[in-house]
C-alpha positions in Angstrom: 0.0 0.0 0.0 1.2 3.4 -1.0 1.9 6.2 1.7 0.5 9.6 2.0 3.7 11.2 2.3 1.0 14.3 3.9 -0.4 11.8 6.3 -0.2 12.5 9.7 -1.9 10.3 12.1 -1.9 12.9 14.9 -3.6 15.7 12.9 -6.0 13.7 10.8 -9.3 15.0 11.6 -11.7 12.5 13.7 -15.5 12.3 13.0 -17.5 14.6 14.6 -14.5 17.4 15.2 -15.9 20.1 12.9 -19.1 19.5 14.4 -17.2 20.4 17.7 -15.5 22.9 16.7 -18.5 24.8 15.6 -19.9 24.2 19.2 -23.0 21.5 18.4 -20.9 19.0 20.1 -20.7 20.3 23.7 -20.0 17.0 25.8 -17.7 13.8 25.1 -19.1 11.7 27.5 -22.8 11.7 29.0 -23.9 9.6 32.1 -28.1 9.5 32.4 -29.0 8.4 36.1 -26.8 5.4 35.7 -27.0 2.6 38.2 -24.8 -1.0 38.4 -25.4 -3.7 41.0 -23.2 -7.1 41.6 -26.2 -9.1 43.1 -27.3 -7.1 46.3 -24.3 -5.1 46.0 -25.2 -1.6 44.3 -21.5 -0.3 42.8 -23.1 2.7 41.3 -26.5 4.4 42.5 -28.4 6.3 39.8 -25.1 8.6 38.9 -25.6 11.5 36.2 -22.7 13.6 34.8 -21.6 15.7 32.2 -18.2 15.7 30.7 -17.2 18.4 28.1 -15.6 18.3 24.7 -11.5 17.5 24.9 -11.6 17.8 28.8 -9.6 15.9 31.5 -11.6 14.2 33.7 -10.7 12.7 36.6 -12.9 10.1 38.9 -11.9 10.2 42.2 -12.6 9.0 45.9 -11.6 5.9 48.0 -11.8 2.3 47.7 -14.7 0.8 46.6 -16.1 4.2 45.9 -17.6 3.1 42.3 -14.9 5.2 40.5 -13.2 1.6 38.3 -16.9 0.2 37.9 -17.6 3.6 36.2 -14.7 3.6 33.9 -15.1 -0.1 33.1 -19.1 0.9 31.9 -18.1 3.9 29.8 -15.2 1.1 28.1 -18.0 -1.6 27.6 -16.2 -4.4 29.8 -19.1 -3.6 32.8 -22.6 -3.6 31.0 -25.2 -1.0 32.7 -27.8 -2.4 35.3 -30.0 0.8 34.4 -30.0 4.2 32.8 -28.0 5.3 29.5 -24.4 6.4 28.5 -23.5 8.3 25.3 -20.4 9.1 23.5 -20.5 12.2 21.7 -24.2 12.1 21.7 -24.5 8.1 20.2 -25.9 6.1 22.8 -23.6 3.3 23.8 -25.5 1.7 26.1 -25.8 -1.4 24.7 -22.4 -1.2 22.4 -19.3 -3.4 22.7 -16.5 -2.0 23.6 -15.5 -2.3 20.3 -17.9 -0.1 18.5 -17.9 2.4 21.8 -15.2 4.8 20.0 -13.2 4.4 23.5 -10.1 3.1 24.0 -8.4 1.8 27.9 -5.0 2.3 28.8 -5.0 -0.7 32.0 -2.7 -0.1 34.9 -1.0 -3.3 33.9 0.2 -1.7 30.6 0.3 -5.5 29.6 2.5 -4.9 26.7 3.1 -8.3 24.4 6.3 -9.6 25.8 7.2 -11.2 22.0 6.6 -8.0 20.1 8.8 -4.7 19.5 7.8 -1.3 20.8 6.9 -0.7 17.5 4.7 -3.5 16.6 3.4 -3.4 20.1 1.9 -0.2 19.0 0.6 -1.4 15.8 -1.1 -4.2 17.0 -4.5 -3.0 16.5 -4.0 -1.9 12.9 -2.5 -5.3 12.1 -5.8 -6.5 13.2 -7.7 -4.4 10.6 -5.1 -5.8 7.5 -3.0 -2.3 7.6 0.2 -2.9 5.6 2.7 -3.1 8.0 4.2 -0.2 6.0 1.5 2.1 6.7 0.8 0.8 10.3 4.5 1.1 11.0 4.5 4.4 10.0 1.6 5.5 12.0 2.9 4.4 15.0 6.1 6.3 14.9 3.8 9.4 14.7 2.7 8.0 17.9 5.8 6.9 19.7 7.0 10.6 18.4 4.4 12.4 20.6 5.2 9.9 23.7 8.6 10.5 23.0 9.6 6.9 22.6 10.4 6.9 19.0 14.6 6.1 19.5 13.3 3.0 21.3 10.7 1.8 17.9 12.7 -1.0 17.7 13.4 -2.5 21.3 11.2 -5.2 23.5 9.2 -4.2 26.1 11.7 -6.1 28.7 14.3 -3.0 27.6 12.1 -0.7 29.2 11.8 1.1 32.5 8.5 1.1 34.0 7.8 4.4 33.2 8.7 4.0 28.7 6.3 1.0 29.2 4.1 3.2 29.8 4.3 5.4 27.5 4.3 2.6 24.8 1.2 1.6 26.7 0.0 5.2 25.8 1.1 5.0 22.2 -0.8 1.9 21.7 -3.9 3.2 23.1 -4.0 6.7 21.0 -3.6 4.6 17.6 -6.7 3.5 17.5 -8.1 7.0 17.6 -10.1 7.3 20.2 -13.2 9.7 21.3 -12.5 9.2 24.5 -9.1 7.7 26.6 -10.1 5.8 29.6 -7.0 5.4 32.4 -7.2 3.2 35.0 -4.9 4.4 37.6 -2.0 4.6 35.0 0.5 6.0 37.2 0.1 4.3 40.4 3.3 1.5 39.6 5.8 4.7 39.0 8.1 6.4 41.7 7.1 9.8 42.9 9.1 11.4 40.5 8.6 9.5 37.2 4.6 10.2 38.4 4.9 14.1 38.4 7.0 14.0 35.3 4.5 11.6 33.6 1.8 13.5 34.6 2.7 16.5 32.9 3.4 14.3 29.7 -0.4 13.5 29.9 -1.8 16.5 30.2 0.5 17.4 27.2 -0.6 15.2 25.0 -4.4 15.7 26.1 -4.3 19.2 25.2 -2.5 18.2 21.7 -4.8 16.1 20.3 -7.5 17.6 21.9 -9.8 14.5 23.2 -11.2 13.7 26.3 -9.2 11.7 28.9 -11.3 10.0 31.5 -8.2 9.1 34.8 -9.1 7.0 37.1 -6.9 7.8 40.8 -6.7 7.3 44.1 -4.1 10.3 44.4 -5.7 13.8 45.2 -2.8 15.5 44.6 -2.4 14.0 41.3 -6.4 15.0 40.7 -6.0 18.4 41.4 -2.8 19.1 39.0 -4.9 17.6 35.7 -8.2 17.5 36.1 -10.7 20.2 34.2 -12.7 17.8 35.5 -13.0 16.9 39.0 -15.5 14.0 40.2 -15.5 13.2 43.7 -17.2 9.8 44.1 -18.0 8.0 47.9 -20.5 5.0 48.4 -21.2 4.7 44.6 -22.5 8.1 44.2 -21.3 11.7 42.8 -20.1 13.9 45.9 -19.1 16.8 43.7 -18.2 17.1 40.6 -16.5 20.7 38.8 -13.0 22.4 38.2 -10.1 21.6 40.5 -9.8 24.5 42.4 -13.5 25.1 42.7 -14.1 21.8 44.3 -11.0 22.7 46.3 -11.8 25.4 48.0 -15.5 25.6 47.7 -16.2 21.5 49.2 -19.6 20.6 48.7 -19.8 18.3 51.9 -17.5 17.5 54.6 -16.7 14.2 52.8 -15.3 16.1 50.0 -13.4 18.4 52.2 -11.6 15.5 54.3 -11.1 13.6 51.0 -9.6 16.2 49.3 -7.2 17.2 52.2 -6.0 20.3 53.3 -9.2 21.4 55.3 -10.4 21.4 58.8 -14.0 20.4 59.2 -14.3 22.2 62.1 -18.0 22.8 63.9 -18.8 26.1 66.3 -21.4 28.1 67.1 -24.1 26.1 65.5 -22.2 26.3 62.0 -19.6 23.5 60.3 -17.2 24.8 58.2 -14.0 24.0 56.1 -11.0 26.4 56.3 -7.9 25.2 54.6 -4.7 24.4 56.5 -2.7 26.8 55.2 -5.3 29.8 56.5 -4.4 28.5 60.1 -2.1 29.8 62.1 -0.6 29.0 65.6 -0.9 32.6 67.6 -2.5 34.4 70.3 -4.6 37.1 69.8 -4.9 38.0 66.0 -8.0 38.1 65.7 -10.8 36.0 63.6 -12.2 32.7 64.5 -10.3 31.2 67.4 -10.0 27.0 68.8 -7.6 25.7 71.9 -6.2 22.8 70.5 -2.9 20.4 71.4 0.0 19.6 69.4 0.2 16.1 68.9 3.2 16.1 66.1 4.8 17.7 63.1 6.0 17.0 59.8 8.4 18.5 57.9 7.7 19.3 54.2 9.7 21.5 52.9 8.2 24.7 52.7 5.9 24.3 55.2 5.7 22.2 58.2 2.3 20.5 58.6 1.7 20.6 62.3 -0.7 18.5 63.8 -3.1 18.9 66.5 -6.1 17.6 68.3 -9.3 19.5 69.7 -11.7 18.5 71.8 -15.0 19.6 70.0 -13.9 18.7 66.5 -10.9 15.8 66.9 -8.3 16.1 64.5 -7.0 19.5 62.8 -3.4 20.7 61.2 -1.7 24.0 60.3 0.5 24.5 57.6 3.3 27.2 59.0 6.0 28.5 57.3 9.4 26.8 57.7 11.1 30.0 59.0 8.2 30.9 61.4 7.6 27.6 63.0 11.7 26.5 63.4 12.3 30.1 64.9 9.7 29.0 68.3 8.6 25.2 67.2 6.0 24.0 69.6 6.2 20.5 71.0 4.0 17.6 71.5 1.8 18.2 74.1 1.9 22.2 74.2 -1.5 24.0 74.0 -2.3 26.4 71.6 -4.9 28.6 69.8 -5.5 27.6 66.0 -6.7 31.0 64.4 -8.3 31.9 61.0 -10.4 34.4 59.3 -14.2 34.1 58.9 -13.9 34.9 54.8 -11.4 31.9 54.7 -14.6 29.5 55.8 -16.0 27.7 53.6 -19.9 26.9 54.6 -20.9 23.0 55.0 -24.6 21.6 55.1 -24.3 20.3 58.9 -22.5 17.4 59.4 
């Protein structure tokens, strides 16, 4: 088969962009008052939500939250006990995961032990009778944007963890998805290959311009891609918006103990959030004001996160400036008063 020499796999136009890009095609993904159950066990309870056109979503919350069984429904390898979900307004519902226009990157990666990086990558068009030519081809404009292209020619037991998965990546984008579904896809790296990877994924998100649907455990790693932000707890939607909005604004103290950084703290007939790094350790500046007791510290840098406990509202932590908390550092067991400002609460329905 003769070759384009024009082609480019990355900037080919997909279906349905022009009707994007003149704005009829305002969500990728659509979940209508979804529901699964495993016998008596319901996974997911009658969950609706809305994800835009080329956004990063990311599904988020704790063990056994429904987050995997959500991802797994939109790929087609969980089938829906009741309501409807649509891909780019076609109702998949009842679709294989074949015909779904989705594509899964697994946390395994579970690249083909027996096959190059490059025919790793090409595996799917060999399925469809590409010319190994053409498919080749394609897949180094693949392994170019994952920046794995020097290594088109090695086997997967050459590679670090962390250009598996980028191969992993590669293989998934070939097939030119409407949507990327990631199951936890950073959670075998180190802490550093994750932050660098990351950024690599939000990259290549905003390059080709599709949705990514991320499923993580990791708030921190939430927060630094999501456009996207879906809290999830006992199979249902806690909140669900931009990053920072669903930081700093929680909807429910759930949300605000999940996502870290907050005191839920009640008083005066009110429960509130107030993020540790609005607290401070000091007599007499003002604002709202609790005794609490130092019961440790941890040093992170930057900040020292120091922890304490309060009678009325248990556990609560500070986040003080190096300088400032090393020049008088409280021990365990001191007492002190926890202030903040009243416009850094952030008001909770009552607990």
């Amino acid at each position: 088969m003769r070759i384009d020499p024009g082609f480019n796999a990355l900037t080919a136009p997909l279906p349905e962009v022009e009707e994007a890009q003149a704005g009829i095609q305002k969500y990728d993904v659509e979940v209508v008052a979804v529901t699964k159950k495993f016998g008596d066990t319901t996974a997911v309870d009658n969950v609706s939500l809305r994800i835009p056109v080329a956004s990063y979503c990311c599904l988020l919350g704790p063990s056994g939250c429904g987050k995997t069984t959500m991802l797994r429904m939109l790929a087609g390898h969980e089938f829906v006990t009741d309501g409807d979900i649509l891909i780019r307004n076609k109702n998949v519902t009842n679709e294989s995961a074949l015909n779904r226009g989705t594509s899964m990157m697994f946390q395994s990666y579970a690249l083909f032990p027996h096959l190059s990086v490059i025919d790793n990558v090409a595996f799917s068009l060999k399925l469809k009778k590409v010319a190994k030519a053409e498919r080749h081809a394609r897949a180094m404009d693949y392994l170019k944007l994952v920046q794995m292209e020097t290594m088109a020619h090695r086997m997967p037991s050459q590679l670090s963890g962390g250009q598996q998965q980028r191969v992993a990546l590669a293989r998934s984008l070939i097939t030119r998805p409407r949507v990327l579904l990631l199951d936890e896809p950073l959670s075998a790296l180190d802490p550093f290959l994750r932050v660098l990877m990351r950024t690599e994924l939000k990259r290549i998100q905003r390059e080709l311009g599709i949705t990514f649907v991320h499923v993580t455990h990791s708030q921190e790693e939430a927060l630094a891609l999501s456009d996207v932000m879906v809290v999830m707890d006992h199979g249902q939607i806690q909140q669900a918006g931009p990053a920072r909005e669903v930081f700093e604004s929680p909807a429910n103290s759930f949300v605000a103990r999940f996502i870290g950084g907050h005191n839920v703290i009640s008083m005066e007939g009110r429960t509130v959030a107030v993020r540790a790094d609005r607290c401070r350790i000091a007599e007499g500046i003002g604002g709202r004001q609790l005794a609490a007791e130092v019961v440790g510290s941890e040093y992170q840098g930057p900040v020292v996160r120091l922890n304490l406990k309060c009678e009325a509202n248990g556990d609560l932590s500070a986040l003080i400036p190096d300088a400032r908390f090393f020049s008088d550092p409280p021990k365990v067991g001191d007492k002190v008063t926890m202030s903040w400002l009243a416009e850094d609460e952030a008001a909770l329905p009552a607990a």
